[in-house]
Every structure is written in C-alpha cells, then in structure tokens.
C-alpha positions as CSV (number, residue, x, y, z in Angstrom):
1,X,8.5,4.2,6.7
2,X,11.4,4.9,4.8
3,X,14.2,4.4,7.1
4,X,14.2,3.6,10.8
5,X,16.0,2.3,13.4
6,X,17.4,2.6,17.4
7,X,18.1,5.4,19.0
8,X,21.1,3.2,21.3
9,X,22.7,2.3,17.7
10,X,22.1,5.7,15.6
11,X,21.8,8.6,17.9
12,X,20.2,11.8,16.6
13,X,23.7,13.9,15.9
14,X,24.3,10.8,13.8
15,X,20.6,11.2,12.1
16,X,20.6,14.7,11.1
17,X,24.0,14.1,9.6
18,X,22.5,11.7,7.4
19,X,19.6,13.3,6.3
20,X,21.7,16.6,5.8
21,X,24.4,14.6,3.9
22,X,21.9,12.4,1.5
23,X,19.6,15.7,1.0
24,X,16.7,14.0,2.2
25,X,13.1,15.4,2.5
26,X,10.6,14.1,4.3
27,X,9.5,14.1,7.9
28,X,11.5,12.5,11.1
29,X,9.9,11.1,14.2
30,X,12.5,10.2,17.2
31,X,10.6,8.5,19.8
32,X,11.5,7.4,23.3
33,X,9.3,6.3,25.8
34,X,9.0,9.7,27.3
35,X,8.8,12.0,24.5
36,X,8.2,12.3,21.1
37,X,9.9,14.7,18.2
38,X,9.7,15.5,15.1
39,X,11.3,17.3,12.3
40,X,10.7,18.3,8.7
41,X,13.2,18.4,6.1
42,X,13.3,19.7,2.8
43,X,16.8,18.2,0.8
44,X,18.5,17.9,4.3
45,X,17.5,21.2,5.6
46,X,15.7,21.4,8.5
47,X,12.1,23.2,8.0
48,X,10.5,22.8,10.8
49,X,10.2,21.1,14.1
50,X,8.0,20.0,17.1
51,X,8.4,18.2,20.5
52,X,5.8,16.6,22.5
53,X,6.8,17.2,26.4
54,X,9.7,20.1,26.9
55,X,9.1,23.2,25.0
56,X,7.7,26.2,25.8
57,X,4.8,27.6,23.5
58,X,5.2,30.1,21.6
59,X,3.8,32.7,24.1
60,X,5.6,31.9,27.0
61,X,8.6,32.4,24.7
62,X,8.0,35.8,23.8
63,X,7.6,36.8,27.4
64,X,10.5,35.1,28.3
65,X,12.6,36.9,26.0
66,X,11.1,40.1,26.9
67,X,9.2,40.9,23.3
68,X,6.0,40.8,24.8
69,X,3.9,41.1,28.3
70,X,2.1,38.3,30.1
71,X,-0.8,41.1,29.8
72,X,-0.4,41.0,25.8
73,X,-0.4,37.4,26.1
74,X,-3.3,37.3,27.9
75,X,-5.7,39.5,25.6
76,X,-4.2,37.3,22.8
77,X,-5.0,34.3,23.7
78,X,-8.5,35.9,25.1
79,X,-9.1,36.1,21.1
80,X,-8.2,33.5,20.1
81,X,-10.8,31.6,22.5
82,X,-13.4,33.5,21.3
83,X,-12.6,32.7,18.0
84,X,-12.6,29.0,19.1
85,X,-8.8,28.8,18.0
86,X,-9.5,29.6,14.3
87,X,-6.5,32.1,14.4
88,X,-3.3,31.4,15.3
89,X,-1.7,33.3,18.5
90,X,0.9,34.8,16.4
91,X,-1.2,36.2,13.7
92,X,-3.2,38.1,16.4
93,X,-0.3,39.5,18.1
94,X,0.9,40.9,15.3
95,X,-3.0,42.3,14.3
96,X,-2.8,43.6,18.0
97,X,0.6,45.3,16.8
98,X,2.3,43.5,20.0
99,X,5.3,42.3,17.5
100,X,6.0,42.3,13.9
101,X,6.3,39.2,11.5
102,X,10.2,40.0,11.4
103,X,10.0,39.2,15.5
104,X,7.4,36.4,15.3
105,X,10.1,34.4,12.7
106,X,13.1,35.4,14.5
107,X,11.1,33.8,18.2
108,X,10.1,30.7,16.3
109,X,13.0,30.0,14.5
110,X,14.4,29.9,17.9
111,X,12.0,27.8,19.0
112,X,12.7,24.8,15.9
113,X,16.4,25.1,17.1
114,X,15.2,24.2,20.7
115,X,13.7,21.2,19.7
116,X,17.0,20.2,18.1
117,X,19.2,20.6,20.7
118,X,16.7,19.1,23.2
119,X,16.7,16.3,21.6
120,X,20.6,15.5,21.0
121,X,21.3,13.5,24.7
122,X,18.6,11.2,23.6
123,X,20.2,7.7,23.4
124,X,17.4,5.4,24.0
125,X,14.2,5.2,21.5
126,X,13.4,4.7,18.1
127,X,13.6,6.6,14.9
128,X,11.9,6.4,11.6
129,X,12.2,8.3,8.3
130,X,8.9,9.5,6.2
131,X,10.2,10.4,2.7
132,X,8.0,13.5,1.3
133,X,6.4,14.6,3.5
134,X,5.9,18.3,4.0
135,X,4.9,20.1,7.2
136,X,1.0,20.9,7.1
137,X,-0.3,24.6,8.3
138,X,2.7,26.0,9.0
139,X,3.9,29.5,7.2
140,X,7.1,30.5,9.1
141,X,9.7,27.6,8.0
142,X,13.2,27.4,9.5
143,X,15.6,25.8,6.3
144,X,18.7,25.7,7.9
145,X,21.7,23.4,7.5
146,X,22.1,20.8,9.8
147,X,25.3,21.0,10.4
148,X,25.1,24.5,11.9
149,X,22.7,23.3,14.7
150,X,24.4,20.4,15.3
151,X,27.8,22.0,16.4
152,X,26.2,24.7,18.6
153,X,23.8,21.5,20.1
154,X,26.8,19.5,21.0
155,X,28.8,22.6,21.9
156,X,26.0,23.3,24.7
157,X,25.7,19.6,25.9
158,X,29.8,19.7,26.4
159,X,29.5,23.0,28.5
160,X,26.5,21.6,30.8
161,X,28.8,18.5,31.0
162,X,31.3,20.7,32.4
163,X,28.9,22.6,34.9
C-alpha cells in the first residue's frame, strides 16, 4: 500500500481529486463494510473500474438500454457455458452480430462511470492506494479525467438530495 486512509476523513470526491491532480497510476480500493470498489488509474485518469455489490452486469445493461434482447442475452450466455466461460459475453455478442465493438465500449464505459458515481455518498470505510498497478484482462479501458465524472457524480447526488 501506497497511500491509505478513512473514508469519514477523505471521502472519495476528495480521492479522485488527488489522484487526478498528482497523476497517479496505480489501482484504488475503497472499502466499507458493505461493499467493496475499485478503480484503475493510469497518470490520474480513470481506466477502469469495478464494484462488488450494486452494479448491473454487463448484460442486464444492454437490455436495459434497449441494445439488446433478453433472448440475445440468453443464447449468449448459453455459449459462453458451454465454453465453460473461456469467452467473454461481449466478444460473443458481437461474433453473434447482436452489437458492434463501437456499442460494447460505449455500454461499458457507461458502466466504469456507474461505479464512480455509486460510490461518491460513501463516507464510512477505508481506502488504500496500489501504485502501478495495471488492470489485468481487460481490453475496453475508459481514460477519462476525473474531474469530468466527478462534477456530473455530485451534480446527481444534489438532484436526488432535492427529490
């Protein structure tokens, strides 16, 4: 661990504005006692990131923004058992000409930024900082400023404040 510390003291706006600010790369974990996140950064960029409880897989993403059936869904992911998961959903609905690549980056690049503003209200947990370390098996990256995703995050978590 490079850097670490308390959720109640540094909360994750605070976080990202650091690593985006000092350029870091590496790999962030925020955990509470509930969840657990975490981001990949390549010289403060965001690259790619993953939540634990929360987020909808990939799938259930694409049918929920119309770009694909539950009936495509389901022959995909009837592949990919029979493959015994060797091949990644994605990569077969695209074979299956369900979506293209263009569409599969667009729905997960969505999908990182979910993970970011999920994880914005958190004020109780820990975080710690990896320095260097790169995402493993992953092809579709997001590299996006931080700031960016933090003023839509907040923006969001004032309107539901409002509601």
């Amino acid at each position: 661990m490079d850097l670490g510390g308390n959720l109640a003291v540094m909360d994750p706006s605070m976080i990202f504005q650091v690593t985006g600010i000092c350029g870091l790369t590496g790999k962030m974990k925020l955990i509470t006692m509930d969840n657990v996140a975490s981001f990949w950064f390549r010289e403060g960029g965001l690259l790619f990131a993953t939540i634990d409880t929360g987020k909808k897989k990939i799938g259930e993403f694409l049918i929920e923004n119309d770009i694909i059936s539950e009936k495509q869904l389901d022959e995909a992911l009837e592949e990919m058992r029979k493959k015994d998961g060797k091949k990644r959903i994605g990569n077969i609905l695209i074979d299956r000409e369900y979506l293209d690549l263009e569409t599969l980056e667009k729905a997960i690049h969505e999908q990182i930024k979910e993970v970011v503003y999920e994880v914005l209200p958190w004020k109780k947990g820990q975080f710690v900082f990896f320095s260097g370390v790169e995402p493993e098996n992953e092809d579709i990256l997001l590299d996006i400023r931080m700031d960016h995703l933090l003023l839509e995050g907040l923006k969001r978590i004032d309107e539901a404040a409002r509601d």
